[in-house]
C-alpha positions in Angstrom: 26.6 -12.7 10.5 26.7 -15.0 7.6 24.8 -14.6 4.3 22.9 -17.6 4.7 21.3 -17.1 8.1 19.3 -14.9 6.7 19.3 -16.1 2.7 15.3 -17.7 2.3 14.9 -18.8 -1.0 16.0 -22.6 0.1 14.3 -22.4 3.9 12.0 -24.5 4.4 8.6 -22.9 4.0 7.4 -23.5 7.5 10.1 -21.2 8.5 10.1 -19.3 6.0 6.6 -18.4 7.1 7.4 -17.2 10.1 10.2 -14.7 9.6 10.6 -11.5 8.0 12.7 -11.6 3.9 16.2 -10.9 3.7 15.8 -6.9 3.1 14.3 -6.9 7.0 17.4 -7.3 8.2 19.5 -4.6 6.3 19.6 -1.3 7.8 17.8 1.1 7.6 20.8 3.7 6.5 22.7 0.9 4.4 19.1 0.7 2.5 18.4 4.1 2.1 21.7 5.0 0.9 21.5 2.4 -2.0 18.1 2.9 -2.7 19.5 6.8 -3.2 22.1 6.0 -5.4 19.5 3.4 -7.4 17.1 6.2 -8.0 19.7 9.1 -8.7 20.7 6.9 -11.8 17.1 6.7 -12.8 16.0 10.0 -12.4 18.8 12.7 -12.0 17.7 15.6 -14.5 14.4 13.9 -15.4 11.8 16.5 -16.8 8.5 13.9 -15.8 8.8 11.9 -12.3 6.4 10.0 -10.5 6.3 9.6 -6.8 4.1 5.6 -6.1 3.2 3.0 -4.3 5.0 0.4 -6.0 2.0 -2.2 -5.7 -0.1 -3.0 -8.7 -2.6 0.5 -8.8 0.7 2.7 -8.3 2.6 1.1 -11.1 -0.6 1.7 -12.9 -0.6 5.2 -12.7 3.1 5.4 -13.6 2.4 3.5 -16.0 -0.5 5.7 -17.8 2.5 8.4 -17.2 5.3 7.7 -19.4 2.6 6.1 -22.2 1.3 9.9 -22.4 4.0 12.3 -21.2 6.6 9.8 -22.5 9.6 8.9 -20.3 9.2 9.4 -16.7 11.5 8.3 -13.7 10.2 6.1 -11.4 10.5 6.5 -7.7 9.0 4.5 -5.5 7.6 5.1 -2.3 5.6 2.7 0.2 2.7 4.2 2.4 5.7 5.5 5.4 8.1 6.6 2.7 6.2 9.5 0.9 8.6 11.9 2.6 11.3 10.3 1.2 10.0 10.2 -2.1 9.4 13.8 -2.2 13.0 14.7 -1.0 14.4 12.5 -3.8 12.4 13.8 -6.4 12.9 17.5 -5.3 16.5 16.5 -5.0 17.0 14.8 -8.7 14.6 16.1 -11.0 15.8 18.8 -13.0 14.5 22.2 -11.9 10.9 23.3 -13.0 10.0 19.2 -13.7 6.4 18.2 -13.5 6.0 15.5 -10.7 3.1 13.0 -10.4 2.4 11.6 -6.8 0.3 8.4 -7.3 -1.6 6.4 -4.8 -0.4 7.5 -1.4 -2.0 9.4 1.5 0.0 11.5 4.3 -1.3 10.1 7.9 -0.4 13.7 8.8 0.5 17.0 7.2 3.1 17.2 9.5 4.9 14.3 8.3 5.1 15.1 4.6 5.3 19.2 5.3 9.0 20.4 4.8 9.8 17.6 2.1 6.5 18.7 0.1 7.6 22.9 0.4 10.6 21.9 -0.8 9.4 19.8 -3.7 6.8 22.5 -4.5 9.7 25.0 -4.7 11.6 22.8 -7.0 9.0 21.5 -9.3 7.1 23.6 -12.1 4.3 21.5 -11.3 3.0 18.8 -8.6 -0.2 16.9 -9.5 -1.5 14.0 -6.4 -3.8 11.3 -7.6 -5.0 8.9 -4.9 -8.2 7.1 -4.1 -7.7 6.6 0.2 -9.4 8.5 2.7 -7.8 11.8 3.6 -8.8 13.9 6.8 -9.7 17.3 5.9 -6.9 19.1 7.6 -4.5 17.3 5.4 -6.1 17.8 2.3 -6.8 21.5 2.4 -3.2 21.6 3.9 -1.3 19.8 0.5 -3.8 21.7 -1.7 -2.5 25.1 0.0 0.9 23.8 -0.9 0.3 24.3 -4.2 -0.8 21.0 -5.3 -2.8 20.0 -7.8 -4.7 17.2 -5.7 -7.5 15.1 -7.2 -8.3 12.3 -4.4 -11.0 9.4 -5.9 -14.1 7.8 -4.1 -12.5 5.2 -2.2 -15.7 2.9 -2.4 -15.8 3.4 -6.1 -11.9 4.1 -7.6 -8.5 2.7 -7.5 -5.9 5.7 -8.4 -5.8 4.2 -11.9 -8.7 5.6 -12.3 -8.6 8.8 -10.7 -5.1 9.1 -13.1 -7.4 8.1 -16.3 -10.1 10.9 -16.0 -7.3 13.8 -14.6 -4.9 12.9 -17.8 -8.2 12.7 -19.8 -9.9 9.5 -21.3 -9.4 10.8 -24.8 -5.3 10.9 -23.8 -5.3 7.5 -22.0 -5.0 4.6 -24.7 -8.0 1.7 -24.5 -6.0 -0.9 -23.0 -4.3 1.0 -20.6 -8.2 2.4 -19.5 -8.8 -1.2 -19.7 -6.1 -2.1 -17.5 -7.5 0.9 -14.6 -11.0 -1.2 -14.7 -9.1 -4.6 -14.0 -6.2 -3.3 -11.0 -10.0 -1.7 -9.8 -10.9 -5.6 -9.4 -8.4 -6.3 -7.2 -7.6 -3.0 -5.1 -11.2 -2.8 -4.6 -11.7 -6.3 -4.0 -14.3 -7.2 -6.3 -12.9 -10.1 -7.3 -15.3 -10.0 -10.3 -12.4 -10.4 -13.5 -9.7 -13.3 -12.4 -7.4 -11.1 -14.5 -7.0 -8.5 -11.4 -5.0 -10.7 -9.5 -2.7 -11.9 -11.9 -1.8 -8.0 -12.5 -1.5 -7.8 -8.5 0.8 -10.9 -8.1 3.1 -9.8 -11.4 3.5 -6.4 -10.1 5.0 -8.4 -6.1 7.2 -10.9 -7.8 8.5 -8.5 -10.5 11.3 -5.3 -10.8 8.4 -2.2 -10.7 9.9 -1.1 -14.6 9.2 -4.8 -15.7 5.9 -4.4 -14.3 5.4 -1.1 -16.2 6.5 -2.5 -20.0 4.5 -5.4 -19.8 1.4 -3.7 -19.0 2.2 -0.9 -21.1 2.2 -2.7 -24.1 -0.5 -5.5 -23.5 -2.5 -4.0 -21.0 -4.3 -6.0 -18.7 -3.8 -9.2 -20.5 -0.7 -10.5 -19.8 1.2 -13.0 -22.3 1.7 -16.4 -22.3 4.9 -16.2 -20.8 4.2 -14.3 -18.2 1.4 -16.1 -17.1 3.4 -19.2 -17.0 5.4 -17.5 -14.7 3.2 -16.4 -12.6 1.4 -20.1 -12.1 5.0 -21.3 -11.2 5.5 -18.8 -8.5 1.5 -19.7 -7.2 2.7 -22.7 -6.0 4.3 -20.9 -2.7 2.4 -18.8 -2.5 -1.0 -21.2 -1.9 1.5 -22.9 0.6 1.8 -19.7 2.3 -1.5 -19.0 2.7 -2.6 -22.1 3.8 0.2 -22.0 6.8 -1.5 -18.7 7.8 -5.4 -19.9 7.8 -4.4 -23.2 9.5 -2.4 -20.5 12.3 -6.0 -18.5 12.4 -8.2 -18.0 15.2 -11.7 -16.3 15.5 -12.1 -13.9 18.6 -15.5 -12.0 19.5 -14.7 -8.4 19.9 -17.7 -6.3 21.0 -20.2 -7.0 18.2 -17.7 -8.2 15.9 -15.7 -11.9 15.3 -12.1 -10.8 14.0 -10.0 -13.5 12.5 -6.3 -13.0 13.7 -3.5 -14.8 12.5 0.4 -14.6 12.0 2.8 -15.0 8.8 4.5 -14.0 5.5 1.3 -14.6 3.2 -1.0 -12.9 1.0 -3.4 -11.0 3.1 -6.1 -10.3 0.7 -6.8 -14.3 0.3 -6.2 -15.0 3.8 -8.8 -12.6 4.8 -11.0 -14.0 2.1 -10.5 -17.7 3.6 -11.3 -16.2 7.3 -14.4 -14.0 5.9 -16.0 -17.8 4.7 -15.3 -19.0 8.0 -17.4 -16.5 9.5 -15.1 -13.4 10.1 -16.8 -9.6 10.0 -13.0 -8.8 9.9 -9.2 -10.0 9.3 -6.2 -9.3 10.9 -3.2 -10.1 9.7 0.1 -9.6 11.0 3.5 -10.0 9.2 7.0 -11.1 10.3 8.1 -7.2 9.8 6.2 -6.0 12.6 3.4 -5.0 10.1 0.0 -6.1 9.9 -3.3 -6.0 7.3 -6.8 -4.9 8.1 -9.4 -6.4 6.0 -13.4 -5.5 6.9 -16.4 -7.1 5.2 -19.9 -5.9 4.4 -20.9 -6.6 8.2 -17.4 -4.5 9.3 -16.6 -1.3 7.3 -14.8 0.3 9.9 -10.7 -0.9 9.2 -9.4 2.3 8.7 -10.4 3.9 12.1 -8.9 0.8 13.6 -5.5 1.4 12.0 -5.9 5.1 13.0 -5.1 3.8 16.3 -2.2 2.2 15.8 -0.1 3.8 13.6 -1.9 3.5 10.4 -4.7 4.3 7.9 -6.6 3.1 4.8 -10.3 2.6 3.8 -13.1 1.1 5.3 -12.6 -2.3 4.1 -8.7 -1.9 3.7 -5.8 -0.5 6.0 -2.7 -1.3 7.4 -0.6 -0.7 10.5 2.6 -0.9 12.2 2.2 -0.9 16.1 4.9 1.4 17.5 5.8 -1.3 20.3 9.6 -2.4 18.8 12.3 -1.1 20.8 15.0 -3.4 19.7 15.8 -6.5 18.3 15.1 -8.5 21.7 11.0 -7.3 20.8 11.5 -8.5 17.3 12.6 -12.0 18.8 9.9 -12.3 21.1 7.2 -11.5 18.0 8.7 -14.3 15.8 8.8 -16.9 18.6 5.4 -16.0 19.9 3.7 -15.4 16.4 3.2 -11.9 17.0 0.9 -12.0 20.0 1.5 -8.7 21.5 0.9 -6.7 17.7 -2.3 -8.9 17.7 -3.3 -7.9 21.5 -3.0 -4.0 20.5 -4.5 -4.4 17.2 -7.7 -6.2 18.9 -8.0 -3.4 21.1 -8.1 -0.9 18.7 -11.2 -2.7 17.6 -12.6 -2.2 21.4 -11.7 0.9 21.8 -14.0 2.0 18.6 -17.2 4.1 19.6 -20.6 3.2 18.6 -21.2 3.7 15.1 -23.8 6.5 15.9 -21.1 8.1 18.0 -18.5 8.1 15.5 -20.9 9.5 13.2 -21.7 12.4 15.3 -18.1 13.1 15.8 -17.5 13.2 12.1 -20.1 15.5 11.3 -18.6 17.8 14.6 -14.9 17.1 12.4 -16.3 18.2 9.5 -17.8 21.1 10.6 -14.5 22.4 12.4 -12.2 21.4 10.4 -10.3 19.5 12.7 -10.3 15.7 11.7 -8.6 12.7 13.5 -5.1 10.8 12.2 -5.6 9.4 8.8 
């Protein structure tokens, strides 16, 4: 296949819209193998490694990290990669290292298990800062691991700040604490300090150690030239976002009217476009198979929807992956038809949801035996 059938910086944005980036369509193996040898040169023999999400809170954290324990090694790990994180930390880091693992929760204990017990070997020390909502099975199960876990109020904390009061707010420096209130803003969705989502769209469009010098040294208030930069790239973006709310449709599911729509946008706005046209909650779902999960003050319920299809989150935040791809002939079928079947299985997960006293009968039953559903 040639370079430029799948190359999308000159597509034309219509397009562009509708199909997954460039990295989609590496393999798997041919990815993980470079992103191996990548990280081995950052962080073979490293004393200080951090383990993140490398979205805006993560990079945060990692951040916060190398300012007070000076240099650290970077490894990055999305939401379905914390095993592999793990592995390559306990696999480069020099023996005895102290290892940070920052703003990512385990759907299951199972999955993270042998890669953890052989981090926790490895390591001299293994500290977990995150802020989503962790069964209780899987917490008590990584704090028997021998972790150090300190998991924040999800309503109330990014990881940022669950990393500035574990390091110590006397340890972290003012604009770096500064910088936790504002990547708050946006995680949270506040939308209260405009600065939060210039921090969120640097840390997409930039290399994560980019991300982490800027914002080390200035904080949450980035300089000139970077914001110049970042109102360039806004320009596709607002086109993006735009194709996806025109694409949008509201459905009324049970009590609830979901917005659902389709594309490679920003989800956080296009839920907030679909929430002022009278949404309780968003849906949407991306060229990659994925799909976002936003709820509102009338819906508060997003994670237990993602529970159900291969996900997990908070109450006004998850994300999925619907485990309905079997080959590239199902991948065809969701470009061309704008990812109707991922939206069908999604929706039902929002009808198969019990009545909220229900639920909240069978949480208090989970809590008491210790036996909680899939984060």
């Amino acid at each position: 296949m040639e370079d430029w059938v799948i190359e999308d910086e000159d597509m034309p944005l219509e397009r562009k819209s509708l199909l997954p980036g460039k990295g989609f369509f590496v393999p798997d193996s041919v990815h993980e193998e470079r992103k191996d040898r990548e990280i081995r040169e950052e962080a073979e023999g490293a004393d200080v490694l951090v383990v993140a999400d490398p979205d805006a809170d993560g990079l945060a954290c990692a951040a916060m990290v190398r300012e007070v324990y000076g240099d650290a090694a970077l490894v990055p790990a999305g939401p379905h990669e914390i095993e592999d994180g793990l592995r390559r930390v306990a696999e480069f880091g020099a023996m005895d290292c102290t290892v940070f693992v920052c703003d990512l929760c385990p759907d299951k204990f199972a999955y993270v298990e042998d890669d953890l017990a052989f981090l926790v070997e490895h390591a001299g020390d293994v500290h977990w800062w995150d802020h989503h909502q962790w069964t209780e099975e899987t917490e008590a199960a990584v704090r028997e691991a021998g972790v150090d876990l300190v998991i924040g109020d999800s309503e109330e904390e990014c990881t940022a700040d669950v990393a500035v009061r574990s390091i110590g707010e006397s340890e972290v420096p003012r604009h770096l604490e500064e910088l936790a209130a504002v990547t708050r803003d946006h995680d949270l969705w506040l939308k209260e300090d405009p600065r939060s989502d210039d921090l969120a769209d640097y840390s997409y469009w930039v290399d994560a150690d980019e991300y982490m010098d800027t914002v080390q040294e200035h904080g949450p208030d980035l300089p000139e030239d970077v914001m110049e930069f970042i109102e360039e790239r806004r320009v596709q973006k607002n086109d993006l976002i735009d194709r996806a709310v025109d694409r949008a449709s509201l459905k009324e599911v049970g009590e609830w009217t979901v917005g659902v729509t389709y594309g490679r946008c920003s989800q956080n706005e296009v839920a907030e476009s679909l929430r002022e046209q009278g949404a309780d909650a968003a849906v949407v779902v991306k060229p990659s198979g994925s799909a976002s999960i936003r709820g509102t003050e009338s819906f508060e319920r997003a994670h237990e929807v993602a529970r159900q299809v291969n996900g997990g989150g908070h109450p006004k935040a998850a994300g999925c992956k619907p485990d309905i791809y079997e080959d590239m002939l199902d991948y065809a079928n969701h470009w061309t038809s704008q990812g109707t079947t991922a939206k069908q299985v999604i929706l039902d997960g929002f009808r198969n949801l019990e009545p909220k006293d229900e639920a909240a009968d069978d949480e208090t039953t989970e809590s008491t035996d210790g036996d909680d559903a899939e984060e």
